[in-house]
N, CA, C, O and CB atoms as a CASP TS submission, in Angstrom:
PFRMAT TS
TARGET T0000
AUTHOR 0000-0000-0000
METHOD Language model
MODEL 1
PARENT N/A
ATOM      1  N   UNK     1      10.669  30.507-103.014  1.00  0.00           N
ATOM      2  CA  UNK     1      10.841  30.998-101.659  1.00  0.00           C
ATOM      3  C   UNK     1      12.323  31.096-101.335  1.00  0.00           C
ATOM      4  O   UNK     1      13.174  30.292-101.714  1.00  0.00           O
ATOM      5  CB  UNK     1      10.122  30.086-100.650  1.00  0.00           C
ATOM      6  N   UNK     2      12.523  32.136-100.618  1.00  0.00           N
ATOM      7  CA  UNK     2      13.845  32.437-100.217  1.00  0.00           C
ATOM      8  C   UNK     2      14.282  31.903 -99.496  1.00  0.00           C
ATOM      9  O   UNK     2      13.300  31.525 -98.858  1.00  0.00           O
ATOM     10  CB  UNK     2      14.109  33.351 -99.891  1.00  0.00           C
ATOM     11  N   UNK     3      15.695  31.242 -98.690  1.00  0.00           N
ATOM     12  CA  UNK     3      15.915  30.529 -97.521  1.00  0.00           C
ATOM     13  C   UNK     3      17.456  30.991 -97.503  1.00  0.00           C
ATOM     14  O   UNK     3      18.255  31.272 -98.397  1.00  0.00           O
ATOM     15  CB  UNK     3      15.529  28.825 -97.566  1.00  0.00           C
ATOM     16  N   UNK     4      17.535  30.943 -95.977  1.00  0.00           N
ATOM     17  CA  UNK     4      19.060  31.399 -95.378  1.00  0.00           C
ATOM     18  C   UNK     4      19.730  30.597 -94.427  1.00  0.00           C
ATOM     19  O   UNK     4      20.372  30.928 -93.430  1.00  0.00           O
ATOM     20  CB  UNK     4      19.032  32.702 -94.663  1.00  0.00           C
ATOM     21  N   UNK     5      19.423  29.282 -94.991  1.00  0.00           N
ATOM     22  CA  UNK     5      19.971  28.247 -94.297  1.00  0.00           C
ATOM     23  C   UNK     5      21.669  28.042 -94.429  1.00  0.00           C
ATOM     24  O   UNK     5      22.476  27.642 -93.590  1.00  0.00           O
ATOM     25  CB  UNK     5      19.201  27.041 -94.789  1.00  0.00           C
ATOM     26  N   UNK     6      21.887  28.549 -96.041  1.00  0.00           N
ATOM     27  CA  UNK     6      23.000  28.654 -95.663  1.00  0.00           C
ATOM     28  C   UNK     6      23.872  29.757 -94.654  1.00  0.00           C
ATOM     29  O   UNK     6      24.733  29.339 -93.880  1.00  0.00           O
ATOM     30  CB  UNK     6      23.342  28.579 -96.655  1.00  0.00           C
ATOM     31  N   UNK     7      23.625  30.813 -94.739  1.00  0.00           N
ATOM     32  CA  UNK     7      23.727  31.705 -93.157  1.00  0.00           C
ATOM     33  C   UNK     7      23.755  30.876 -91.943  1.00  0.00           C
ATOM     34  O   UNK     7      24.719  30.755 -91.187  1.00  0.00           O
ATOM     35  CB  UNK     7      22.373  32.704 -92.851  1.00  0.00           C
ATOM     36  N   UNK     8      22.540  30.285 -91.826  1.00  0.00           N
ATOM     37  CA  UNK     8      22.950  29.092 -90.443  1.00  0.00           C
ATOM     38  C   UNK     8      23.772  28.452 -90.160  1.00  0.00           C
ATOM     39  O   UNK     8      24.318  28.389 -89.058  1.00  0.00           O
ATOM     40  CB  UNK     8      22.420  28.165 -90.229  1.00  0.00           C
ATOM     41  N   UNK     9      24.076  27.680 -91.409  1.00  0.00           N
ATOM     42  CA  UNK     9      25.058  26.710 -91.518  1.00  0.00           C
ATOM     43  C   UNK     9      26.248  27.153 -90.875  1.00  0.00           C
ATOM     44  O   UNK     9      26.848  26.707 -89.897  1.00  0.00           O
ATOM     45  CB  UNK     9      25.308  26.363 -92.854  1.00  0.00           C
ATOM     46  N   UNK    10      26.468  28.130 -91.631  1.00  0.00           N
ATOM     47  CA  UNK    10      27.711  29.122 -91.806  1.00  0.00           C
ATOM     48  C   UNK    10      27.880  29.805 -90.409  1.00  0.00           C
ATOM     49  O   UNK    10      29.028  29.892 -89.973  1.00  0.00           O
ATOM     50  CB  UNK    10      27.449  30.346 -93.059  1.00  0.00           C
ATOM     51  N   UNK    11      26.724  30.351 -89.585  1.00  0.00           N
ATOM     52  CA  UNK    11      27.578  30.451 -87.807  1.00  0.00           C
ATOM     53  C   UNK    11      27.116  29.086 -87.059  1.00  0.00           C
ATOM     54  O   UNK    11      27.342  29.229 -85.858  1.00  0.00           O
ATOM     55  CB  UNK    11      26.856  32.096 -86.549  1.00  0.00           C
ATOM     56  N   UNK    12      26.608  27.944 -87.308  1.00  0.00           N
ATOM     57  CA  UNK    12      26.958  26.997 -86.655  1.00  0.00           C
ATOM     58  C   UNK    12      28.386  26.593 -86.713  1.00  0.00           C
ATOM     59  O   UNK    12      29.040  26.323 -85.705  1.00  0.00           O
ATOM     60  CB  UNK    12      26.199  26.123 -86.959  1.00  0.00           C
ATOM     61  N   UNK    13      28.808  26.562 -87.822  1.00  0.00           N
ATOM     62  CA  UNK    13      30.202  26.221 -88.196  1.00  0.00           C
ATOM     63  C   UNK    13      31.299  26.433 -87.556  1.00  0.00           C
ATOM     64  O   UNK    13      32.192  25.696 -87.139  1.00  0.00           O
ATOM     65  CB  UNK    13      30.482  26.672 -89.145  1.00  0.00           C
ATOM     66  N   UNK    14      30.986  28.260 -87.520  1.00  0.00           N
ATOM     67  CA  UNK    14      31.915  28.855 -87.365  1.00  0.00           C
ATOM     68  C   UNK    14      31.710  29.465 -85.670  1.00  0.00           C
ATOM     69  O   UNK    14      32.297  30.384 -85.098  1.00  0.00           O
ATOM     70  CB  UNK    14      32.021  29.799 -88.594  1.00  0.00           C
ATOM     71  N   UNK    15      30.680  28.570 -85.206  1.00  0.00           N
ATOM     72  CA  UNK    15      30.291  28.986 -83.967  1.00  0.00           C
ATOM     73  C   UNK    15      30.055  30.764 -83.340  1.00  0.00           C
ATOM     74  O   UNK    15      30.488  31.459 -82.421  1.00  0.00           O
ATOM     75  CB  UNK    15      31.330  28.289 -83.257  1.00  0.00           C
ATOM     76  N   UNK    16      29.265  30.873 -84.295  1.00  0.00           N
ATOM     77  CA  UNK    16      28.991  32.734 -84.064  1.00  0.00           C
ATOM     78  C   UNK    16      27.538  32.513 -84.187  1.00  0.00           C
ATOM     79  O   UNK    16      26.828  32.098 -85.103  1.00  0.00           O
ATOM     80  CB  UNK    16      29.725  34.126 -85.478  1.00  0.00           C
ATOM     81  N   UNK    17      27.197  33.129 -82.348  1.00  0.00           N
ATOM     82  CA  UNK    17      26.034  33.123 -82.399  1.00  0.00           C
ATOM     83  C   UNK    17      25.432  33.868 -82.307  1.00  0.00           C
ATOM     84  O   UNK    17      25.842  34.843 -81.677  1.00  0.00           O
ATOM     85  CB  UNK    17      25.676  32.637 -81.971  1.00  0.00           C
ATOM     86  N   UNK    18      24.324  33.882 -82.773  1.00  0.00           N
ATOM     87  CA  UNK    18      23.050  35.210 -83.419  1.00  0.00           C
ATOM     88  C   UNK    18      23.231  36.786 -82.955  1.00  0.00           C
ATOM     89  O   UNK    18      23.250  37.838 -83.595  1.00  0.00           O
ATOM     90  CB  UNK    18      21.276  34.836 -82.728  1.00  0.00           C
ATOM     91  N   UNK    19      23.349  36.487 -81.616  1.00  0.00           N
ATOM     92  CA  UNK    19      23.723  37.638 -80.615  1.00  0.00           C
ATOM     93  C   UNK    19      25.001  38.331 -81.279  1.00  0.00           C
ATOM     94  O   UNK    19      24.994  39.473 -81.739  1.00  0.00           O
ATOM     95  CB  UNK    19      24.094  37.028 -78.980  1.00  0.00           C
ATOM     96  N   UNK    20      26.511  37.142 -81.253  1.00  0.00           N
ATOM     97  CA  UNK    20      27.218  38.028 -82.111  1.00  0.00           C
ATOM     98  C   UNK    20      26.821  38.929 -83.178  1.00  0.00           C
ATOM     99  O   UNK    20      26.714  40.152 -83.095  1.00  0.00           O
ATOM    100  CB  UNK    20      27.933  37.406 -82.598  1.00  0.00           C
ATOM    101  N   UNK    21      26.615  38.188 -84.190  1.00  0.00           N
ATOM    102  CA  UNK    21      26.329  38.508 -85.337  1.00  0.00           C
ATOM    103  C   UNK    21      25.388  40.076 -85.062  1.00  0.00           C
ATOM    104  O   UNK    21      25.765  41.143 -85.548  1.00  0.00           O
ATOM    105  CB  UNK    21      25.576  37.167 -86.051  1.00  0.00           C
ATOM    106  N   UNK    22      24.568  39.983 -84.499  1.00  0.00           N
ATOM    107  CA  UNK    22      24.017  41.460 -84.056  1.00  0.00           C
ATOM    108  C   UNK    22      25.032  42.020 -84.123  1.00  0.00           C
ATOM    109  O   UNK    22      25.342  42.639 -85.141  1.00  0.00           O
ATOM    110  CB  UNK    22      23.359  41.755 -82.715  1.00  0.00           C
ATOM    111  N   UNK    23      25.982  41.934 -82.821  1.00  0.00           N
ATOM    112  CA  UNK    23      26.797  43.100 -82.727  1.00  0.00           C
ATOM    113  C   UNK    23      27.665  43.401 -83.725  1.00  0.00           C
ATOM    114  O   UNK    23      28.202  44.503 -83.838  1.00  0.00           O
ATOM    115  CB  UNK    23      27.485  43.077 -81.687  1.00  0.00           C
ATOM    116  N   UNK    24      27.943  41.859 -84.949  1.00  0.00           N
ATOM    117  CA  UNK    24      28.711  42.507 -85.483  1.00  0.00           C
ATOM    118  C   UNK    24      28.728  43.232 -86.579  1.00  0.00           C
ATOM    119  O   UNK    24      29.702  43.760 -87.114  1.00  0.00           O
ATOM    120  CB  UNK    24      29.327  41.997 -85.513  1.00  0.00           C
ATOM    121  N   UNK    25      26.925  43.253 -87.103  1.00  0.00           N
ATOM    122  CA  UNK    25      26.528  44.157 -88.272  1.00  0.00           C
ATOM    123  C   UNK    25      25.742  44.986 -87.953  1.00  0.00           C
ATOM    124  O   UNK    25      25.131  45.687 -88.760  1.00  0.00           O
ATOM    125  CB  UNK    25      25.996  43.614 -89.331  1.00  0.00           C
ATOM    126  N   UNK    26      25.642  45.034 -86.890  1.00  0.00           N
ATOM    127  CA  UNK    26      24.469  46.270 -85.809  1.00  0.00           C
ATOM    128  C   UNK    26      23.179  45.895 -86.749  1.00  0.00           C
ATOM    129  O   UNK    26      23.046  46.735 -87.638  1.00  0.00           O
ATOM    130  CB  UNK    26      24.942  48.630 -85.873  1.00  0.00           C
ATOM    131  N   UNK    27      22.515  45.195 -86.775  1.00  0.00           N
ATOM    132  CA  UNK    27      21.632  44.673 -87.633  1.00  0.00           C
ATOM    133  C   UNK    27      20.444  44.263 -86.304  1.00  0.00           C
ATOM    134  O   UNK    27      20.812  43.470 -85.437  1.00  0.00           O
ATOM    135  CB  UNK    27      22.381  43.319 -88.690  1.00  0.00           C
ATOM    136  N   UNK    28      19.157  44.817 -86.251  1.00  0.00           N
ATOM    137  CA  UNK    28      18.254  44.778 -85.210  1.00  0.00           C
ATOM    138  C   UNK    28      17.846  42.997 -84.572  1.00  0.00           C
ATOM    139  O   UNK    28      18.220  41.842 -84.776  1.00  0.00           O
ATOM    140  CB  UNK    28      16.897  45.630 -85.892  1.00  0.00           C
ATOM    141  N   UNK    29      17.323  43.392 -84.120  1.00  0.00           N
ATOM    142  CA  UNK    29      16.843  41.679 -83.347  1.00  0.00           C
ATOM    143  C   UNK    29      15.516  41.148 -84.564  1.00  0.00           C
ATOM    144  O   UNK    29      15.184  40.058 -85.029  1.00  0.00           O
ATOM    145  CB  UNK    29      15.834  41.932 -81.074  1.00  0.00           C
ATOM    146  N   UNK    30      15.008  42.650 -84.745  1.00  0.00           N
ATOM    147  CA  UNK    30      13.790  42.223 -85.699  1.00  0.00           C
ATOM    148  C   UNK    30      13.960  41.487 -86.805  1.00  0.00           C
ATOM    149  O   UNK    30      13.378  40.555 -87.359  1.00  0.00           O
ATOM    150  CB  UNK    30      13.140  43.258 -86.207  1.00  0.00           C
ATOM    151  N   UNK    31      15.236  42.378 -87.043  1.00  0.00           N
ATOM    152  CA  UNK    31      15.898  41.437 -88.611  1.00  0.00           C
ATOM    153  C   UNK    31      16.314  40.284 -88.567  1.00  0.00           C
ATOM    154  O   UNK    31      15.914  39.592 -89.503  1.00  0.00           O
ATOM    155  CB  UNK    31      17.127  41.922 -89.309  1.00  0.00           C
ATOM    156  N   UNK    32      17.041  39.732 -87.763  1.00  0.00           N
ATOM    157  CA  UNK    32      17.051  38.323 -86.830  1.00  0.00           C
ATOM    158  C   UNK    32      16.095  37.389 -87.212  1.00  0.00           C
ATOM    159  O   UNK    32      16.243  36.333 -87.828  1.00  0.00           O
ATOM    160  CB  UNK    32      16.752  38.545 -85.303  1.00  0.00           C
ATOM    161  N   UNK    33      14.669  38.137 -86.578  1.00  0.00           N
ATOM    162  CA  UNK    33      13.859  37.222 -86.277  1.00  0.00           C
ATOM    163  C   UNK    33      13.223  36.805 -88.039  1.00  0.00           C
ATOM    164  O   UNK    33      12.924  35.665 -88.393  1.00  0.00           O
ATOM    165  CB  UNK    33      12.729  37.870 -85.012  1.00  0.00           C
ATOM    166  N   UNK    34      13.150  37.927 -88.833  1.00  0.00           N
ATOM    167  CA  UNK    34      13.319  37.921 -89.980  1.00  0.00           C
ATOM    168  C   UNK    34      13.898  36.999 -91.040  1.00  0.00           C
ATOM    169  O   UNK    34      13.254  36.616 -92.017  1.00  0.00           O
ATOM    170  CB  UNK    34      13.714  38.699 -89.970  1.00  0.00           C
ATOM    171  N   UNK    35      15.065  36.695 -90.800  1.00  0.00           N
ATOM    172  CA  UNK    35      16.092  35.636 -91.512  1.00  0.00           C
ATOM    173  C   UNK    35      15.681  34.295 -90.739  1.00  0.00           C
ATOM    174  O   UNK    35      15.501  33.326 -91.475  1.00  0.00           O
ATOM    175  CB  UNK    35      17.930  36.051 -91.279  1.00  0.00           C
ATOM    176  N   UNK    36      15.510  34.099 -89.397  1.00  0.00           N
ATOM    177  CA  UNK    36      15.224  33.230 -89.069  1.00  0.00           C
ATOM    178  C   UNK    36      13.628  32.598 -89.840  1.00  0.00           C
ATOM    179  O   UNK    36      13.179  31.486 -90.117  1.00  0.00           O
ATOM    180  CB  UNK    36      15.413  33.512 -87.765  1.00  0.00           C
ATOM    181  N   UNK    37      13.387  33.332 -89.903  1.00  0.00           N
ATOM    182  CA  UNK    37      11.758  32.545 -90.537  1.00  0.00           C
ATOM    183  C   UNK    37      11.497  32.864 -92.079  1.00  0.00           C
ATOM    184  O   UNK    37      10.423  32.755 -92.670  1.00  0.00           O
ATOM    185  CB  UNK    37      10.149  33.295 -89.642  1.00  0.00           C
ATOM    186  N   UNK    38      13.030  33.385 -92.728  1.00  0.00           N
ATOM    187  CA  UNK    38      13.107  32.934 -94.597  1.00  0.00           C
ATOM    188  C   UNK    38      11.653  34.478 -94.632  1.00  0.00           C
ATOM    189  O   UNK    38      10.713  34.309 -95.408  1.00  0.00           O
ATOM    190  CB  UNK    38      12.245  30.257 -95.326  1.00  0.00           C
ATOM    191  N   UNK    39      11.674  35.335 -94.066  1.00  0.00           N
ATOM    192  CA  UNK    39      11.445  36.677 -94.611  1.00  0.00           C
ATOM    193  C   UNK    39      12.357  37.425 -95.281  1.00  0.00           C
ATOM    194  O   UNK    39      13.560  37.229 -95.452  1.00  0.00           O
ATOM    195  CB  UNK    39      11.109  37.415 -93.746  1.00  0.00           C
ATOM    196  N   UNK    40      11.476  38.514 -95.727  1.00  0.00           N
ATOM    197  CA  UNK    40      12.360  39.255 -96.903  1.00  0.00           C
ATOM    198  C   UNK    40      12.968  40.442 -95.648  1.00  0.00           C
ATOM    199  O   UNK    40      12.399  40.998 -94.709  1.00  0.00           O
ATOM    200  CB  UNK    40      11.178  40.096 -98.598  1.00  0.00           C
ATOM    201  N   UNK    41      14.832  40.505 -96.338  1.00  0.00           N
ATOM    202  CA  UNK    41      15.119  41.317 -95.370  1.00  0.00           C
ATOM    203  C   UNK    41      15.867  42.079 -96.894  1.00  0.00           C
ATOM    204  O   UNK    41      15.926  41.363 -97.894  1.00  0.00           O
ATOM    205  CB  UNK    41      16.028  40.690 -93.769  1.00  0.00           C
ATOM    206  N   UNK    42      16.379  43.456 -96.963  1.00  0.00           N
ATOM    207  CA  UNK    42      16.819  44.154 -98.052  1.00  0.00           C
ATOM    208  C   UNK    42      18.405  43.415 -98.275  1.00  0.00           C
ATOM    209  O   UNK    42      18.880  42.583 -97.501  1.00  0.00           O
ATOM    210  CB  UNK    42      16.770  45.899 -97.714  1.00  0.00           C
ATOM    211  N   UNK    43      18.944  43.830 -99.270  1.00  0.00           N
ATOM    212  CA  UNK    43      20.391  43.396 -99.946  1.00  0.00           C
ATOM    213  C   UNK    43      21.232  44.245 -99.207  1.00  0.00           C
ATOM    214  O   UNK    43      22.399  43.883 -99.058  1.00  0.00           O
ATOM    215  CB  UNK    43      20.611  43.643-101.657  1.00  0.00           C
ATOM    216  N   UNK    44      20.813  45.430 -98.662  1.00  0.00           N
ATOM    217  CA  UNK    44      22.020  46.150 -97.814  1.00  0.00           C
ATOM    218  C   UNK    44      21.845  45.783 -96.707  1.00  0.00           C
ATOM    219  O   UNK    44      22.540  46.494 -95.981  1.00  0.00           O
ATOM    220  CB  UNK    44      22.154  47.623 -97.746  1.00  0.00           C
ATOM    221  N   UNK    45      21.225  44.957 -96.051  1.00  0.00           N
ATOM    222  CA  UNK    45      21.232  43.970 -94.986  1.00  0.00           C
ATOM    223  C   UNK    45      22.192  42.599 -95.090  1.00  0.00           C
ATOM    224  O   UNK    45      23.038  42.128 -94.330  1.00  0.00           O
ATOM    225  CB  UNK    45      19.806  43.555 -94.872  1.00  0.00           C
ATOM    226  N   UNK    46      21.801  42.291 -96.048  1.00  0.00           N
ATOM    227  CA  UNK    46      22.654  40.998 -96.787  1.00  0.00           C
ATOM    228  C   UNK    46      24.155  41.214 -97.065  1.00  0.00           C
ATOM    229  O   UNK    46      24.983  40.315 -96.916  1.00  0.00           O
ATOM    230  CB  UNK    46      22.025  40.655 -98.296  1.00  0.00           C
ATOM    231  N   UNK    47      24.408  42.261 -97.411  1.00  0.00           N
ATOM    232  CA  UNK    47      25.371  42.816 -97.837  1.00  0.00           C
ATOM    233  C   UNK    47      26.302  43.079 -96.590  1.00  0.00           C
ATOM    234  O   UNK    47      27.426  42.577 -96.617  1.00  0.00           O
ATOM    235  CB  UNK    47      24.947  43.921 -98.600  1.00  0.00           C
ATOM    236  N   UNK    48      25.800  44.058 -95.170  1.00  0.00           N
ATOM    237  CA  UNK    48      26.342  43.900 -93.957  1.00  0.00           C
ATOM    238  C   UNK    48      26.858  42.728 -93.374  1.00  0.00           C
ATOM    239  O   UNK    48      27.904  42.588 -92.740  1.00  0.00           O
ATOM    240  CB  UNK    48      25.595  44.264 -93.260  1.00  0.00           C
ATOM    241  N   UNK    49      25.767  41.688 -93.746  1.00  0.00           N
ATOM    242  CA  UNK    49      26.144  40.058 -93.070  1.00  0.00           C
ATOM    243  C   UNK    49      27.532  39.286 -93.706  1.00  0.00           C
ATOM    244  O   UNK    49      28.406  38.700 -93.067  1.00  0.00           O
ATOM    245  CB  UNK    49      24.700  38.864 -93.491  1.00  0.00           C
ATOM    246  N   UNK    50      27.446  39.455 -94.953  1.00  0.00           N
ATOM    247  CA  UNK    50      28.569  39.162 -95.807  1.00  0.00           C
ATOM    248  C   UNK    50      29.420  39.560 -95.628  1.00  0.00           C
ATOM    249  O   UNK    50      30.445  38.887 -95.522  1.00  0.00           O
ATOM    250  CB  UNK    50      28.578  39.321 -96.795  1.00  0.00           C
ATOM    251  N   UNK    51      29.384  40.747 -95.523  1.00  0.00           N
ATOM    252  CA  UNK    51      30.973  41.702 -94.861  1.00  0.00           C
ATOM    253  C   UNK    51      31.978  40.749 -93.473  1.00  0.00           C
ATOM    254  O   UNK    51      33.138  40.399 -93.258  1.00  0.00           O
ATOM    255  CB  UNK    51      30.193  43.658 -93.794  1.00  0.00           C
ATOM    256  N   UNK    52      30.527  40.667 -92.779  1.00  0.00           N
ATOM    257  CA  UNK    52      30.887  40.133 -91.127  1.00  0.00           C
ATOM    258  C   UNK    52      31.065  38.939 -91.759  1.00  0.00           C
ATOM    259  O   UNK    52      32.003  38.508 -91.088  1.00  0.00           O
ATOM    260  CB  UNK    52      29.650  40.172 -89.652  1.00  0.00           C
ATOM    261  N   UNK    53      30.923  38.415 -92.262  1.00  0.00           N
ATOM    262  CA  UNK    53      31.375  36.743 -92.108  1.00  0.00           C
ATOM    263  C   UNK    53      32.351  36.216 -93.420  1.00  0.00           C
ATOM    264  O   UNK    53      32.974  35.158 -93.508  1.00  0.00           O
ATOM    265  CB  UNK    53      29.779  35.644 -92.122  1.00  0.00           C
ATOM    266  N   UNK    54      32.273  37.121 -94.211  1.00  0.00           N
ATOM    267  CA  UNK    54      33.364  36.738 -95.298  1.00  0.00           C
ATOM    268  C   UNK    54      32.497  35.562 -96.064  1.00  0.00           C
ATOM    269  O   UNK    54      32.970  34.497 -96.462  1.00  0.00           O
ATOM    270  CB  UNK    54      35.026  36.121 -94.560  1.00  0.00           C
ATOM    271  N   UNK    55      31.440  35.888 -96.156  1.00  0.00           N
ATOM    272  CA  UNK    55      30.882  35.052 -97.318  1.00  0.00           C
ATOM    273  C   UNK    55      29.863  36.181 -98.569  1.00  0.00           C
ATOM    274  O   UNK    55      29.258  37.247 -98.454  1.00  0.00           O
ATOM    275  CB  UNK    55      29.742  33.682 -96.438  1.00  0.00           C
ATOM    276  N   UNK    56      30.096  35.333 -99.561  1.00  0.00           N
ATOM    277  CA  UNK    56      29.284  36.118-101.039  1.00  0.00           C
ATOM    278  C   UNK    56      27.941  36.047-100.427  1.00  0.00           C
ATOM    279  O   UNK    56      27.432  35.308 -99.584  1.00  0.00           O
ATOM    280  CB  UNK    56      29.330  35.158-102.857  1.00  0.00           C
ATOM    281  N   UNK    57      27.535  37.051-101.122  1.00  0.00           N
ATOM    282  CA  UNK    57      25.509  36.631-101.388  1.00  0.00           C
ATOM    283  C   UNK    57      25.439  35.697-101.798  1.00  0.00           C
ATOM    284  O   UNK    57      24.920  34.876-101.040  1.00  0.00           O
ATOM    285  CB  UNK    57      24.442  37.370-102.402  1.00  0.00           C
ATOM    286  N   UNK    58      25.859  35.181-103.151  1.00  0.00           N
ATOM    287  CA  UNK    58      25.012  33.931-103.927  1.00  0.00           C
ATOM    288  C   UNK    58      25.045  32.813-102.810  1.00  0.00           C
ATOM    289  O   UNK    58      24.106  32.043-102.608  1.00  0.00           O
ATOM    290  CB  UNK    58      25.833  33.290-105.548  1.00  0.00           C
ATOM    291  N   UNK    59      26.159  32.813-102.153  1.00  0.00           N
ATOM    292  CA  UNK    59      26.608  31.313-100.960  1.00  0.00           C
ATOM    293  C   UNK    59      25.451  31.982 -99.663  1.00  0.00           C
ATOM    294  O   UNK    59      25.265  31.130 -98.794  1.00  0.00           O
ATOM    295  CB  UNK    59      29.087  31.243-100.148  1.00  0.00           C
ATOM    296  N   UNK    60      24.974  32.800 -99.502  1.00  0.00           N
ATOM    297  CA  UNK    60      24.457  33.281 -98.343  1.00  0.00           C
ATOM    298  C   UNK    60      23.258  33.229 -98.598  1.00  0.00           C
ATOM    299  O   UNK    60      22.554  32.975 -97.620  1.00  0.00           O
ATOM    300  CB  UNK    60      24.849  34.469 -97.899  1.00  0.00           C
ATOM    301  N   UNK    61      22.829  33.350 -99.392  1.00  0.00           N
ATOM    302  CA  UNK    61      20.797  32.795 -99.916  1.00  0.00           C
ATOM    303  C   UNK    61      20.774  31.517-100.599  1.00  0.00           C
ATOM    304  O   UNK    61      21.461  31.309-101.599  1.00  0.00           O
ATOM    305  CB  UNK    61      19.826  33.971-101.351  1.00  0.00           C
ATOM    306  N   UNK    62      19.861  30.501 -99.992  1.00  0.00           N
ATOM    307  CA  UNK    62      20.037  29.342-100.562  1.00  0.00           C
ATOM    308  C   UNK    62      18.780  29.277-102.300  1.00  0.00           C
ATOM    309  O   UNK    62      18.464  30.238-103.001  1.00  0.00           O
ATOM    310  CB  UNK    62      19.666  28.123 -99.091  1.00  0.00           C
ATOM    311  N   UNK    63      18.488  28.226-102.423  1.00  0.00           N
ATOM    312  CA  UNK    63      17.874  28.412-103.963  1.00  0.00           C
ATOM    313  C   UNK    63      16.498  28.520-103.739  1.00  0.00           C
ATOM    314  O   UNK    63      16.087  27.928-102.741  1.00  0.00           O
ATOM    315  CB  UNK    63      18.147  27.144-105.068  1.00  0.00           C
ATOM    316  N   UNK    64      15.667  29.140-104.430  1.00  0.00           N
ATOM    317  CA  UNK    64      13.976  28.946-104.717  1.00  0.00           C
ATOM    318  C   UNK    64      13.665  28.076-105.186  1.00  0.00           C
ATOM    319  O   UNK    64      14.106  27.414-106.126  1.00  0.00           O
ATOM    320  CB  UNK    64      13.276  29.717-105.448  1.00  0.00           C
ATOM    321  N   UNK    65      12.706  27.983-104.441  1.00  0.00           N
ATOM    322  CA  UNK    65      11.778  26.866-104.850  1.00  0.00           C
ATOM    323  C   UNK    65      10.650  27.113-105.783  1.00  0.00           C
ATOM    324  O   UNK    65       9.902  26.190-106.106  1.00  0.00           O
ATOM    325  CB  UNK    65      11.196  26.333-103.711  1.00  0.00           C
TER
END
């Protein structure tokens, strides 16, 4: 199973919250709700988020179980 806890981690941290993060990959609310509950969202989604926050994929999806 997929998990994006590290993503969480990573705007708790850095205090950017969800709402930002919308605006700052224009990335829908649906998709949101998506990552929030470890659904499958595409790599050019992943790829947008990474951009905005200056983190890799591999650090941005945590491990399977």
């Amino acid at each position: 199973m997929i998990s994006y806890k590290p993503l969480h981690k990573l705007l708790i941290d850095r205090d950017i919250k969800k709402q930002e993060l919308l605006k700052m990959t224009g990335i829908s609310s649906a998709t949101m709700a998506k990552l929030n509950t470890n659904e499958y969202v595409s790599l050019e989604i992943i790829d947008k988020i990474c951009a905005a926050v200056g983190l890799s994929a591999w650090r941005f999806i945590g491990a399977y179980s």
